[in-house]
ROMARZA-198353 format. One record per residue: x, y, z of N, C-alpha, C in turn; residue in three letters. Coordinates in steps of 0.05 Angstrom, whole numbers. Example, Ala and Ser with C-alpha at 12.3 -4.5 7.8 and 13.67 -1.06 7.14 Angstrom:
ROMARZA-198353
{n_X->264, n_Y->-114, n_Z->156, ca_X->246, ca_Y->-90, ca_Z->156, c_X->264, c_Y->-66, c_Z->156, residuo->ala}
{n_X->257, n_Y->-45, n_Z->142, ca_X->273, ca_Y->-21, ca_Z->143, c_X->258, c_Y->1, c_Z->157, residuo->ser}
***
This chain:
ROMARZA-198353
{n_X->552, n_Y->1842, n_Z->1339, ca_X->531, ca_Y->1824, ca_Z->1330, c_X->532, c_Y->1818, c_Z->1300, residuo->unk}
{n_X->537, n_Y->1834, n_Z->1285, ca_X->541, ca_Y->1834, ca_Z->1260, c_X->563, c_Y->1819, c_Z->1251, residuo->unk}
{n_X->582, n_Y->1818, n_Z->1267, ca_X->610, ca_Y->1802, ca_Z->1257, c_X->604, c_Y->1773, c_Z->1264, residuo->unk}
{n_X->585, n_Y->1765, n_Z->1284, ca_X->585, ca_Y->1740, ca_Z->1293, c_X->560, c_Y->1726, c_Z->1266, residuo->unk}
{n_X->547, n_Y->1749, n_Z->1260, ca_X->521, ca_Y->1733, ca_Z->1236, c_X->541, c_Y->1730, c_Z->1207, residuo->unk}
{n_X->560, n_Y->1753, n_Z->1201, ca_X->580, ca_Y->1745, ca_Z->1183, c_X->600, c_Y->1727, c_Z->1184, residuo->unk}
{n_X->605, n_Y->1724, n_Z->1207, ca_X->624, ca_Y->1696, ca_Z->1206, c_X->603, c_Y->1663, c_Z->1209, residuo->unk}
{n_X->581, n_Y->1657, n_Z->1223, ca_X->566, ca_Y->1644, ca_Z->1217, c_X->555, c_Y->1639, c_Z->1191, residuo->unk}
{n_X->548, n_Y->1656, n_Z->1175, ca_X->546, ca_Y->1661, ca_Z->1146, c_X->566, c_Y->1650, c_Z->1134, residuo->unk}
{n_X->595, n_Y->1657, n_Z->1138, ca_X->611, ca_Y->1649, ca_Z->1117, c_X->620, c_Y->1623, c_Z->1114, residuo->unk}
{n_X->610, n_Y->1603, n_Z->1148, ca_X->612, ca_Y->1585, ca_Z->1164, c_X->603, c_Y->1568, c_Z->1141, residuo->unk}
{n_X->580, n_Y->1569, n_Z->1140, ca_X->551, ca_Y->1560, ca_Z->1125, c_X->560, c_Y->1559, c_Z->1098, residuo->unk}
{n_X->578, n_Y->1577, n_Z->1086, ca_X->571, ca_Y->1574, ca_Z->1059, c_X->598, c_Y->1557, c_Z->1048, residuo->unk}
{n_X->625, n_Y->1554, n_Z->1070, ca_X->641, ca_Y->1549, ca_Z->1067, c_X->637, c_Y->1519, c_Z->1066, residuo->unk}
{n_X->626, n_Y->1511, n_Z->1087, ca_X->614, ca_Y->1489, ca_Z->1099, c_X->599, c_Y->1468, c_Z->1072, residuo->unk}
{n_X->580, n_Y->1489, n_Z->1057, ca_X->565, ca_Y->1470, ca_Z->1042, c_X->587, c_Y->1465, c_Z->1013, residuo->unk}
{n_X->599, n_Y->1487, n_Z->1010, ca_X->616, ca_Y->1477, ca_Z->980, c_X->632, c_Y->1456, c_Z->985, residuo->unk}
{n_X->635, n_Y->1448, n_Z->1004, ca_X->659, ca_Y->1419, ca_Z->1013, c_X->644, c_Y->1401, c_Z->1009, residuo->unk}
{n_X->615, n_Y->1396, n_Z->1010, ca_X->601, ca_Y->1365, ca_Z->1011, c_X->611, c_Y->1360, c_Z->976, residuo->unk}
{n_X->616, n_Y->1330, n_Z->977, ca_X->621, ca_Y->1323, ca_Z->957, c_X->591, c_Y->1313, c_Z->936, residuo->unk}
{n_X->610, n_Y->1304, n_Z->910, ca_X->593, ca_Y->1302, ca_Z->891, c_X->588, c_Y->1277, c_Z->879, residuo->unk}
{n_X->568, n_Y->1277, n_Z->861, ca_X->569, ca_Y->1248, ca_Z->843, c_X->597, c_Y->1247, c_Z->835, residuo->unk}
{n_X->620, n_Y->1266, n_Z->823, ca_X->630, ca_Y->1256, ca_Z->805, c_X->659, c_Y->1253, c_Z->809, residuo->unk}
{n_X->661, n_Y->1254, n_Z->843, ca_X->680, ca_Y->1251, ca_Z->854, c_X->694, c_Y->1216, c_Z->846, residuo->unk}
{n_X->722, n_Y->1227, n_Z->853, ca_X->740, ca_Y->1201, ca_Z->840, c_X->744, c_Y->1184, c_Z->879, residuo->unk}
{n_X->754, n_Y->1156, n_Z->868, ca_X->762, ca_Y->1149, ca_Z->899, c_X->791, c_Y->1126, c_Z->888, residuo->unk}
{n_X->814, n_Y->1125, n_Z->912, ca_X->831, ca_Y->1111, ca_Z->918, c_X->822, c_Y->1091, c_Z->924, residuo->unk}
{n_X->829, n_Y->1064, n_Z->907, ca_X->825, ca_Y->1045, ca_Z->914, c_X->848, c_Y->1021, c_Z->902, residuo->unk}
{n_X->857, n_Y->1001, n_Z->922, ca_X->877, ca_Y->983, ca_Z->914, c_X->882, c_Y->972, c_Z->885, residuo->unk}
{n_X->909, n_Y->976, n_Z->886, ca_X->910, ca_Y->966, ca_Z->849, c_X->913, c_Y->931, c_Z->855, residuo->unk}
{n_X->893, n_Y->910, n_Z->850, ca_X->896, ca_Y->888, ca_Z->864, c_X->909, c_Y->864, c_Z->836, residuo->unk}
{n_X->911, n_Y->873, n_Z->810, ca_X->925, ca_Y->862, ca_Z->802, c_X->959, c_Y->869, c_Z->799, residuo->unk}
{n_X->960, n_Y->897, n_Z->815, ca_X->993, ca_Y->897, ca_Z->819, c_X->996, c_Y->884, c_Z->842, residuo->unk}
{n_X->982, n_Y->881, n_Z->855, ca_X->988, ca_Y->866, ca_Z->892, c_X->996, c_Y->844, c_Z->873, residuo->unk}
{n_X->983, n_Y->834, n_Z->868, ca_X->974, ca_Y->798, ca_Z->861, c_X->1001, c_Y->793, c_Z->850, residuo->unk}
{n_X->1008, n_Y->810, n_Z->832, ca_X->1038, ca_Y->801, ca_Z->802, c_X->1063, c_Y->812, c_Z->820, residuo->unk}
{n_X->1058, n_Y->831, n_Z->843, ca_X->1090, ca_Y->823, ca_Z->856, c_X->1086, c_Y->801, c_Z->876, residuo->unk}
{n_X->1063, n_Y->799, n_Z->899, ca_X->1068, ca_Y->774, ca_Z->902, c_X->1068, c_Y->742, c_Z->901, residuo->unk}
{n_X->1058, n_Y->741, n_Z->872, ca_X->1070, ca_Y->725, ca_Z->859, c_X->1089, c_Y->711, c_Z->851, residuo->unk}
{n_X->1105, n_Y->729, n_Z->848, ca_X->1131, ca_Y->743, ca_Z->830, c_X->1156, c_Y->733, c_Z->863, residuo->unk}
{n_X->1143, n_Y->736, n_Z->880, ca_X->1162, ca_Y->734, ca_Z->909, c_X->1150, c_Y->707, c_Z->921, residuo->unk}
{n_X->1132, n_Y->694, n_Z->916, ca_X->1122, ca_Y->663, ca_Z->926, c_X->1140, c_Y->649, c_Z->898, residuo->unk}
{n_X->1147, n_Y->650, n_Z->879, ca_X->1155, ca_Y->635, ca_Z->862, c_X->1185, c_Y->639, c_Z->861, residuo->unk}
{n_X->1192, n_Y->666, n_Z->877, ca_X->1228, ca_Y->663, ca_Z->883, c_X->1232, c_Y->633, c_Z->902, residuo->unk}
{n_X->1260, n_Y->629, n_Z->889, ca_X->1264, ca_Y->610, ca_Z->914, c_X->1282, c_Y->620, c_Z->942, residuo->unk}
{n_X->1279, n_Y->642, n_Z->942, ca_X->1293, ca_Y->654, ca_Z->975, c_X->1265, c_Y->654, c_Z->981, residuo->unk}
{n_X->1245, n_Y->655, n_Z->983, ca_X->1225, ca_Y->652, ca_Z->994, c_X->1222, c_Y->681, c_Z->1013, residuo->unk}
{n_X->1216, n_Y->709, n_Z->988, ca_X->1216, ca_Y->735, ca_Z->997, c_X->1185, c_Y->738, c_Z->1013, residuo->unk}
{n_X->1185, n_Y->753, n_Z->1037, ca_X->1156, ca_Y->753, ca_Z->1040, c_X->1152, c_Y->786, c_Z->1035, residuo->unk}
{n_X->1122, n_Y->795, n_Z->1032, ca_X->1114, ca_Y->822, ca_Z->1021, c_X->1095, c_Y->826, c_Z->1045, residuo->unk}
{n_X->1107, n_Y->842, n_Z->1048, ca_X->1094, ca_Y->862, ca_Z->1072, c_X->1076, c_Y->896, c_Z->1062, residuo->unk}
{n_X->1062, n_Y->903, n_Z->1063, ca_X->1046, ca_Y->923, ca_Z->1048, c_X->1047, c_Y->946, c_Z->1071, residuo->unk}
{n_X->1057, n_Y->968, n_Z->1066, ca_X->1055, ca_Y->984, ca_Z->1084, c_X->1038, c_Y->1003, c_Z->1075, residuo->unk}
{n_X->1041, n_Y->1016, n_Z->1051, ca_X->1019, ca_Y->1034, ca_Z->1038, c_X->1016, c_Y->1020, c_Z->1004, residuo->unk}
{n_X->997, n_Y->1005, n_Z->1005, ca_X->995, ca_Y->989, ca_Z->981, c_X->991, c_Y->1000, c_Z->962, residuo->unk}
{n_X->1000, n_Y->995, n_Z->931, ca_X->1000, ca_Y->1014, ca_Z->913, c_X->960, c_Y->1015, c_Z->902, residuo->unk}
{n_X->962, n_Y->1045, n_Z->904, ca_X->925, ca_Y->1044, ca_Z->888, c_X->925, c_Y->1057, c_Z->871, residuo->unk}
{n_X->909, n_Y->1062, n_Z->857, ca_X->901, ca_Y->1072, ca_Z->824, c_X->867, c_Y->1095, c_Z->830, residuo->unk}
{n_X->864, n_Y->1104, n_Z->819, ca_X->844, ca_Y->1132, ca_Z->815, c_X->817, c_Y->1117, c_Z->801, residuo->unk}
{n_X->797, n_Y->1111, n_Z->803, ca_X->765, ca_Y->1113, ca_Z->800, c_X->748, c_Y->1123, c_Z->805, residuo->unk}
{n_X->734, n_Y->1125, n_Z->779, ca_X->705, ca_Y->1142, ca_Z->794, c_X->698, c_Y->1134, c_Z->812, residuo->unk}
{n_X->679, n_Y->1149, n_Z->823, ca_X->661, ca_Y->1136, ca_Z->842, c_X->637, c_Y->1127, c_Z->837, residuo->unk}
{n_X->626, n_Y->1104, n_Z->841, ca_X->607, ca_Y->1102, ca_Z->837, c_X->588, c_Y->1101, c_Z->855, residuo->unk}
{n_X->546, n_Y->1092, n_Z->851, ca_X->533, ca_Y->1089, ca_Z->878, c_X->542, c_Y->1070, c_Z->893, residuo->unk}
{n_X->544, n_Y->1041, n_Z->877, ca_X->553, ca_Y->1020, ca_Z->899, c_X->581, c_Y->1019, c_Z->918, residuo->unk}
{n_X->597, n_Y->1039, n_Z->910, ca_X->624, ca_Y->1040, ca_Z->920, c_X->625, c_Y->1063, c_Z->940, residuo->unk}
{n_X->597, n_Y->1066, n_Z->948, ca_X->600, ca_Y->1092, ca_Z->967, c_X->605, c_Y->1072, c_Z->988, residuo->unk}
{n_X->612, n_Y->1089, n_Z->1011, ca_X->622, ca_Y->1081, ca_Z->1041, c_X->585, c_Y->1079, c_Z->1059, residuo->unk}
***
């Protein structure tokens, strides 16, 4: 009984240090590098097309309005 209130316990405490914070940072699209390569591939004349598979992003705070 004691092992099951200690592991519940540690459950609990493990549990709350993970909720995040105000000052957490978030991934979000770098949309003037999108924009300047494909640009940069609409103005070739082979007429390259850009396909985005994991688009490049950049590091920001987080803010309130940018919460999910």
């Amino acid at each position: 009984m004691r092992l099951i209130i200690a592991c519940l316990a540690a459950v609990v405490v493990v549990g709350c240090s993970q909720t995040p914070t105000a000052s957490m940072k978030q991934r979000v699209v770098d949309e003037n590098y999108v924009a300047l390569v494909e640009n940069a591939a609409h103005s070739n004349s082979s007429r390259v097309e850009v396909i985005w598979i994991n688009p490049p992003t950049h590091i920001v705070a987080q803010t309130d309005n940018m919460k999910p």
